[in-house]
Each structure stands twice: as structure tokens, then as C-alpha cells.
C-alpha positions in Angstrom: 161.9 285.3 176.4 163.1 282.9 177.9 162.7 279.0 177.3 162.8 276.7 180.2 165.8 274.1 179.6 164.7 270.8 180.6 166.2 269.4 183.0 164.5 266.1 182.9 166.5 263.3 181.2 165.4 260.2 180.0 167.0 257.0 180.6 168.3 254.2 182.9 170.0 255.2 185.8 173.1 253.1 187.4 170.6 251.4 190.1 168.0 250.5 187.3 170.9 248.9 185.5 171.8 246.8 188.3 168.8 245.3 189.3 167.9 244.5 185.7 171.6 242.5 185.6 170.7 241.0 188.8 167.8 239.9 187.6 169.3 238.3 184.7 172.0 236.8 186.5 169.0 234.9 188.7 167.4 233.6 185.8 171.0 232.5 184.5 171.8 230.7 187.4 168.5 228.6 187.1 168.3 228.1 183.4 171.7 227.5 182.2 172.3 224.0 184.5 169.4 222.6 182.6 170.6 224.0 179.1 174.0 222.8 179.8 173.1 219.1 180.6 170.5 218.8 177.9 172.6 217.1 175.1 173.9 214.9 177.9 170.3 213.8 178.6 170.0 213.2 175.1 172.7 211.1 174.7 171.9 208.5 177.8 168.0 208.3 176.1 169.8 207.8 172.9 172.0 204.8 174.6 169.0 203.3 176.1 167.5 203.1 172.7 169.9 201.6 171.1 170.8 199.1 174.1 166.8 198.2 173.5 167.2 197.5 169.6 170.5 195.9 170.9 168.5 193.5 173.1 165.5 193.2 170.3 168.2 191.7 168.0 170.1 189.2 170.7 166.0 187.9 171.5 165.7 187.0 168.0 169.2 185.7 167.2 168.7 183.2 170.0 165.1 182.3 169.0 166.7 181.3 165.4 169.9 179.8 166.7 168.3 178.4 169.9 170.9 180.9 172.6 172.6 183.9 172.4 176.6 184.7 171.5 178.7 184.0 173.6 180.9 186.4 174.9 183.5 185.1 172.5 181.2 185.8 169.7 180.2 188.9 171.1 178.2 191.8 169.2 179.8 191.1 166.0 177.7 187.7 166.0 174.6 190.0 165.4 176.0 191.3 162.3 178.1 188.1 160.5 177.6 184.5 161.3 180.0 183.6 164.0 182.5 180.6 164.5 181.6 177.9 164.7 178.7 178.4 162.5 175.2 178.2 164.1 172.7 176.4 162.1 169.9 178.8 162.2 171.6 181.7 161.9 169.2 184.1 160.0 171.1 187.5 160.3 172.1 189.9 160.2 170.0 191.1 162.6 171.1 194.6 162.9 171.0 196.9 160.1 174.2 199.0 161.8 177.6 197.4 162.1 179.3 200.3 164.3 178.0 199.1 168.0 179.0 202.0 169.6 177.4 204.3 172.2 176.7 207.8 172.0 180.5 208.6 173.6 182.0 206.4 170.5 182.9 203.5 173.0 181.7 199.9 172.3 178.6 198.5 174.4 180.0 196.0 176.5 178.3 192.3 176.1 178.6 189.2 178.0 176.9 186.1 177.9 176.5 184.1 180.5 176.2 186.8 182.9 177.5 187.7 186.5 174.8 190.3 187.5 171.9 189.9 185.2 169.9 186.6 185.9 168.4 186.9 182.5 171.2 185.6 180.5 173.4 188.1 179.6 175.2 192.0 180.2 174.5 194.4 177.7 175.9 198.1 178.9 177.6 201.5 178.0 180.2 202.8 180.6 178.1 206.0 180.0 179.7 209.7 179.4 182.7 208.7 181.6 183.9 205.8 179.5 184.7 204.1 183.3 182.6 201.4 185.4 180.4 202.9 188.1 179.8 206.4 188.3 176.7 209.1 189.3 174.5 210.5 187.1 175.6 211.4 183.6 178.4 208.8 184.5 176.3 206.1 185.4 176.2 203.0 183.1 173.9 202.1 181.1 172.5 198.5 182.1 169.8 196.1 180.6 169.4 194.9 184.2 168.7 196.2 187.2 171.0 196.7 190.5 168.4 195.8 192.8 167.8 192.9 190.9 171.3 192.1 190.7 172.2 192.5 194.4 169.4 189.8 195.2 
């Protein structure tokens, strides 16, 4: 008696395999951009934060000392009482002494202003480090260029 070998195999053959790695290469190329930029997302949400609690902190050192450091005075005015000594300084005002943005460069300050018609510059030179730039280079700004160019 004879038994019937089968013949019959089970398993993936070669064009199977290709179109399932085809498939994943696809999904790669859609998927990994947006993985890849995600911490640097993070980081220019995590600067505007701070550049808000930044700006929360200059509003009430100039309510208690009547205007805001100058650029002289700088940051640092937000954390020890500046020279000369303003008479209604109440600070600190900020419970962090390291000013720095998310790519360990100081925010750059600047009262009076050139571009903000609000009183002063508050910005990060975002992930570049460098003025300008696109996108995840862009700084950082409390104002607005449209309101700037006007």
C-alpha cells in the first residue's frame, strides 16, 4: 500500500513575501515622518509655554515696579532685584533661575522693542539656535510678524 506523499506545502511564497514588505515599506514611509518630528513638536509647545510664564512674570514685575527690565537688566531682573534697585520690586517672580529654551540656548529679551509694539522681544531662536528659519527652525516670538511688518 501505498501512501500518497503530499505534495502540498505550507507557507509564504517569495511573491507573498514581497508584497507584505511592500506593504510595510508604504506604511513606513507615511508613519515614520510624523514619529520622527514628534519630540520636535514637543519641544516648540514646550517653548511657547515657557515664553507664556516668561511673559506672565515680566506683566507682573512691571505692574509692581511700574515697567519692565530693561534690556540691560534683562531676564535675570525676574529672578534678583536688578541695579539700580527698583522700589517695588516684589520678586522673584519666577520660581526657575535657568531661562533657557528647550535646545539649552537663552530666550532672547529686549526692552524697548524694535518689532513688537507692545513693549518688548521675548523669543527662542528655535531648534536651529540661528535667527529666521522654516518650520522646526522658526523662532519663537511673543509677537506677531504681521503685526510687526505694519
Amino acid at each position: 500500500m501505498l501512501t500518497k506523499i503530499k505534495t502540498e506545502q505550507s507557507g509564504l511564497t517569495l511573491i507573498e513575501l514581497t508584497i507584505v514588505i511592500v506593504i510595510l515599506g508604504i506604511l513606513a514611509t507615511f508613519i515614520a515622518p510624523r514619529i520622527i518630528n514628534a519630540p520636535q513638536k514637543a519641544r516648540v509647545s514646550k517653548a511657547r509655554v515657557e515664553l507664556a510664564n516668561i511673559q506672565m512674570a515680566l506683566e507682573l514685575y512691571a505692574i509692581d515696579v511700574g515697567n519692565y527690565p530693561t534690556t540691560e537688566q534683562g531676564l535675570n531682573a525676574l529672578w534678583q532685584m536688578p541695579t539700580p534697585n527698583p522700589q517695588n520690586w516684589e520678586g522673584p517672580y519666577l520660581k526657575d533661575r535657568a531661562l533657557l529654551d528647550p535646545w539649552n540656548n537663552a530666550y532672547v529679551y529686549r526692552y524697548p522693542s524694535t518689532y513688537n509694539q507692545d513693549g518688548y522681544e521675548l523669543y527662542s531662536y528655535g531648534k536651529d539656535g540661528k535667527l529666521g528659519g522654516e518650520e522646526l527652525d522658526a523662532d519663537i516670538t511673543n509677537w506677531s510678524e504681521a503685526a510687526a511688518s505694519n
